[in-house]
C-alpha positions in Angstrom: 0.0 0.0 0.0 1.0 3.9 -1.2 1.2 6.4 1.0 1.9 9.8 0.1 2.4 12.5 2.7 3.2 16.7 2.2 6.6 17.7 3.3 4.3 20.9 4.8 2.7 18.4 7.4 6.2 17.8 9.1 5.8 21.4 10.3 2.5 20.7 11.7 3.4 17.3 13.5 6.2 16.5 15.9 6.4 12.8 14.9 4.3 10.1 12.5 4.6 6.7 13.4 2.2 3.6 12.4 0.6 3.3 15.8 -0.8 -0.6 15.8 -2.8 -1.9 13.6 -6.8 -1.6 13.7 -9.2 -4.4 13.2 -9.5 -3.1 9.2 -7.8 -0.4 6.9 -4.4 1.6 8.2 -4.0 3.5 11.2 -1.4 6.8 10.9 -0.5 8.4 14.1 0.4 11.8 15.0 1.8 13.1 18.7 2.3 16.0 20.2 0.5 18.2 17.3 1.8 21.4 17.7 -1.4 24.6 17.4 -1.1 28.3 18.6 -4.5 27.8 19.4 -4.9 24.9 22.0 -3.1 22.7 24.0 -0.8 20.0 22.0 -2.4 16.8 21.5 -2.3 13.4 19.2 -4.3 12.8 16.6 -5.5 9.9 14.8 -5.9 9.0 10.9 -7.4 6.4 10.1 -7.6 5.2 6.2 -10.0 2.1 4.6 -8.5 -0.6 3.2 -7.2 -0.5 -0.8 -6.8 3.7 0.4 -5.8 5.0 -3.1 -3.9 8.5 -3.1 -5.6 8.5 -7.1 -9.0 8.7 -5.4 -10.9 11.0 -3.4 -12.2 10.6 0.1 -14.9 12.2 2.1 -13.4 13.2 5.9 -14.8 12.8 9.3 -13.0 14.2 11.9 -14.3 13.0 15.1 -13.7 14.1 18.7 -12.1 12.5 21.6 -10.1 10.5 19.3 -8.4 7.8 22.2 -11.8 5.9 21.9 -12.6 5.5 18.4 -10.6 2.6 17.2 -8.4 1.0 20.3 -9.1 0.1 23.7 -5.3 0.7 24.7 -5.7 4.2 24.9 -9.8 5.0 25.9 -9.6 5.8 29.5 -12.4 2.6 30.4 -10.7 1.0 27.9 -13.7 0.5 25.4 -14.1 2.0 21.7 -16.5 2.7 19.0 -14.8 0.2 16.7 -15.1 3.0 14.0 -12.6 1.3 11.6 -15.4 -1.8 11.4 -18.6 -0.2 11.2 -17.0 2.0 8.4 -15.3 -0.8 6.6 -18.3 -2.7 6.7 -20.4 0.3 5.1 -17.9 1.0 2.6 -17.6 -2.5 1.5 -21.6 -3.1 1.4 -21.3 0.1 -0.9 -23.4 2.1 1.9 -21.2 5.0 2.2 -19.2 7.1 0.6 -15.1 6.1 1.0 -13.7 8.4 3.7 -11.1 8.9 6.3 -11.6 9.6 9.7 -9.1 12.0 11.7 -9.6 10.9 15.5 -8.7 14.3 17.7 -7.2 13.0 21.3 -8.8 15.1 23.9 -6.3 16.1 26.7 -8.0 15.3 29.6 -8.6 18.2 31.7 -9.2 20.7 29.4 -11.8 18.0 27.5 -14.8 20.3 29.2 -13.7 23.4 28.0 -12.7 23.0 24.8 -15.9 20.6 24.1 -18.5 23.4 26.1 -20.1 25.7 23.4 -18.4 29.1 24.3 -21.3 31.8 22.5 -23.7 29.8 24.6 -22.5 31.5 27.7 -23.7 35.0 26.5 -27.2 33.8 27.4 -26.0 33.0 31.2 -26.4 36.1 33.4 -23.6 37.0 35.7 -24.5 35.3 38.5 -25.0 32.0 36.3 -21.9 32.3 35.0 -19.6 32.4 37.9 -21.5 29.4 39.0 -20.8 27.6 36.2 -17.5 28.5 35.3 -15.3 26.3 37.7 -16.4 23.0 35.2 -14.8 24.8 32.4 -11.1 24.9 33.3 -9.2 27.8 32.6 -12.1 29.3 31.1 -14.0 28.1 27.8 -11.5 27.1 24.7 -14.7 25.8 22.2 -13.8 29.0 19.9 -9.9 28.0 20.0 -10.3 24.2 19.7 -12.5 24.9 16.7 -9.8 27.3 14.9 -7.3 24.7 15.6 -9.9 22.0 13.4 -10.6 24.4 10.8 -7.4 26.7 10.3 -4.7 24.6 11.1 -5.6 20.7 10.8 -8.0 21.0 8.4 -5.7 21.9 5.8 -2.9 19.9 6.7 -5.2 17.0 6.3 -6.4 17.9 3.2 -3.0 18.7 1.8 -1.5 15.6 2.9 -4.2 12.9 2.2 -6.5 12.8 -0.9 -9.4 14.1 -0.1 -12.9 15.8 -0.9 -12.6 19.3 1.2 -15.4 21.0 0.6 -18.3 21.5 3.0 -20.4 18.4 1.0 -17.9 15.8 2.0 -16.8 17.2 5.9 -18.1 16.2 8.7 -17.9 15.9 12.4 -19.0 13.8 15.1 -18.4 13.4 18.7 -20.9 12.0 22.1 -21.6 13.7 25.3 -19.2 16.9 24.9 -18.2 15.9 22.2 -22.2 15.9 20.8 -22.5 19.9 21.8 -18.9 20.6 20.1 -19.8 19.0 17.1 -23.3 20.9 16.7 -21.0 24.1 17.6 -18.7 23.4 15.0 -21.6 23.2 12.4 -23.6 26.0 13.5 -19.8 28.0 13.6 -18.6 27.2 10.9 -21.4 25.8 8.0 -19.5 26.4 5.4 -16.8 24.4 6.2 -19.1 21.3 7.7 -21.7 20.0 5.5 -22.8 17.3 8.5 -23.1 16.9 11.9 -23.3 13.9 14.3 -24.5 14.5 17.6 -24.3 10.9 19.5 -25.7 11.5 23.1 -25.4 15.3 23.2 -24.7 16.4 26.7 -27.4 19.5 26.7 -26.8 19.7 30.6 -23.4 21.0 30.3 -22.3 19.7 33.7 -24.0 17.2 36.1 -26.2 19.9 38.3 -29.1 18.2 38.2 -32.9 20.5 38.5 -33.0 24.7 38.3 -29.7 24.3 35.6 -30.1 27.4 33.2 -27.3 26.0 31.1 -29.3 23.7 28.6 -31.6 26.5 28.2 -28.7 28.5 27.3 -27.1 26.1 24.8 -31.2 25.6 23.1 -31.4 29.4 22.4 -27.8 29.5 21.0 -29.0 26.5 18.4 -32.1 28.4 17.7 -29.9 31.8 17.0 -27.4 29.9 15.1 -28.5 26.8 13.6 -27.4 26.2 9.8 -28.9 26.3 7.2 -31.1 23.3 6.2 -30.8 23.5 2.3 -27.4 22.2 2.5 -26.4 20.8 6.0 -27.0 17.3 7.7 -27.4 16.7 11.7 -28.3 13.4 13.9 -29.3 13.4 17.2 -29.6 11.0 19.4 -30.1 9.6 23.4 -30.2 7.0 25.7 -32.5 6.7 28.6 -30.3 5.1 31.4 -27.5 7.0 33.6 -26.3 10.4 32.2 -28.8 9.8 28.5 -32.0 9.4 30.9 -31.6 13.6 31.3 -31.1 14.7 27.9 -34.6 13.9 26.0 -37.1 16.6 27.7 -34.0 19.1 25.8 -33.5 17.4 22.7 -37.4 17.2 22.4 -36.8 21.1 22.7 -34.2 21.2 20.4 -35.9 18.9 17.5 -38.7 22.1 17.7 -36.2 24.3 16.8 -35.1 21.8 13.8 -38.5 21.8 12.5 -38.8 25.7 12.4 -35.5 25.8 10.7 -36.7 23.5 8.3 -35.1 20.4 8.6 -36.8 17.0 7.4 -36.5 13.6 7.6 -33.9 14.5 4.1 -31.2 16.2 6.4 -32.3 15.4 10.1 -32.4 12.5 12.0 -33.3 12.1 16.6 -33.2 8.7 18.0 -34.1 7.5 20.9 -32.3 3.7 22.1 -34.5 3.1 25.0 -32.3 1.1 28.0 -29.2 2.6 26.2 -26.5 4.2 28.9 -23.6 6.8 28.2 -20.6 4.6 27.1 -18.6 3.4 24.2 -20.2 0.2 24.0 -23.6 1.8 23.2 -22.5 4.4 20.9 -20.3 1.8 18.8 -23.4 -0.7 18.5 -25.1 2.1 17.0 -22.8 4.4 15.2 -23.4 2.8 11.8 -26.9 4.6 12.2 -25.5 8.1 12.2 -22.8 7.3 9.3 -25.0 6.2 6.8 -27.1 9.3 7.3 -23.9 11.6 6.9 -22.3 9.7 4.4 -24.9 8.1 2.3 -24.4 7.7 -1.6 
């Protein structure tokens, strides 16, 4: 198998090792990716089988990147076994061919990079010093997002053969990494044309009754929300553990879709009744959300 890398993504990454192998296709590792925007961090690129520099590929980059293809590296050791599901789509001629970029949170500042940062301006004071210890060292969404868009982005696309525009991106993440994904998409619409919002964490931090922040996060949607002639989004929610809070807000949110316009054609909520916040459910399901994003 070919491989053909830009000498400009040597600038952008410290090192590029093969880092193991994945159950199918070819897993390319960065560390310590260098951004004046965030912290540094690894990333993941993961590439199907028979990957062909000749051809184009659609890209999903997806957020907290350690769980996505090996258990080594998740923290509960579990994973969405993205490289299967995808494979298997690809092969059954389901989905368009893509690549996946896996983004490694970095642990502690996973919150505040992950929290959508506009949606604070609909806190009040008082709501917001409240809130503001979960985020640590204040709210990094706007940076993290720069760092996707400005600096990997194109190092991505300049190194591996791939589709670019805003038809063939997308992003995906669960939990946090639900409300960064639907951030990224509302921020920046014309770079994503889809989003994938597994589990999306409308709470924004475990207070449990009189929390204004899902209130806060459902006006910024309704302000901001793309637009529906040309953008994708999936939602969807558990009912056990963390998952068992989030429908009486996504119920709101799916409102909004509906005024915005968005059909069954470019929006999709589920609900996996006696489905909990982990890996494991999000990988038995994940094919759901890909085929709607990256459908032929």
């Amino acid at each position: 198998m070919k491989f053909i890398y830009s000498i400009a993504i040597l600038f952008l990454f410290a090192s590029m090792i093969c880092h193991g192998q994945p159950a199918s296709g070819r897993l390319v590792h960065f560390s310590n990716v260098a951004s004046k925007y965030v912290q540094v961090r690894n990333v993941d690129v993961w590439l199907p089988e028979n990957y062909n520099p000749q051809k184009k590929y659609a890209v999903l980059y997806m957020h907290d990147g350690q769980s996505l293809l090996d258990t080594v590296n998740s923290f509960n050791h579990s994973e969405w076994k993205v490289d299967e599901t995808l494979s298997k789509l690809m092969n059954e001629g389901s989905i368009l061919p893509c690549i996946v970029v896996g983004i490694w949170n970095t642990g502690m500042t996973r919150h505040a990079e992950y929290f959508p940062q506009m949606a604070l301006e609909n806190l009040t004071e008082t709501e917001k010093e409240e809130f503001m210890p979960m985020l640590e060292g204040g709210p990094k969404a706007d940076n993290y997002l720069k760092f996707i868009v400005q600096e990997l982005k194109p190092k991505i696309d300049s190194s591996f053969s791939t589709l670019s525009d805003r038809a063939h991106t997308f992003i995906a993440g669960s939990s946090m990494g639900g409300l960064i994904s639907l951030y990224a998409i509302c921020q920046y619409p014309s770079v994503f044309g889809g989003a994938a919002c597994l589990s999306t964490h409308w709470i924004g931090s475990h207070k449990g009754t009189d929390n204004p922040v899902p209130f806060a996060i459902i006006r910024y949607v309704e302000n901001h929300l793309p637009s529906a002639k040309n953008h994708k989004i999936y939602f969807d929610y558990g009912s056990v553990s963390l998952d068992s809070m989030y429908k009486p807000y996504q119920l709101k949110v799916d409102e909004i879709m509906v005024k915005h316009g968005y059909t069954s054609r470019n929006w999709m909520t589920k609900e996996f009744v006696g489905e909990s916040h982990t890996e494991e459910a999000w990988s038995k399901r994940f094919y759901i959300p890909a085929t709607f994003l990256l459908h032929k």
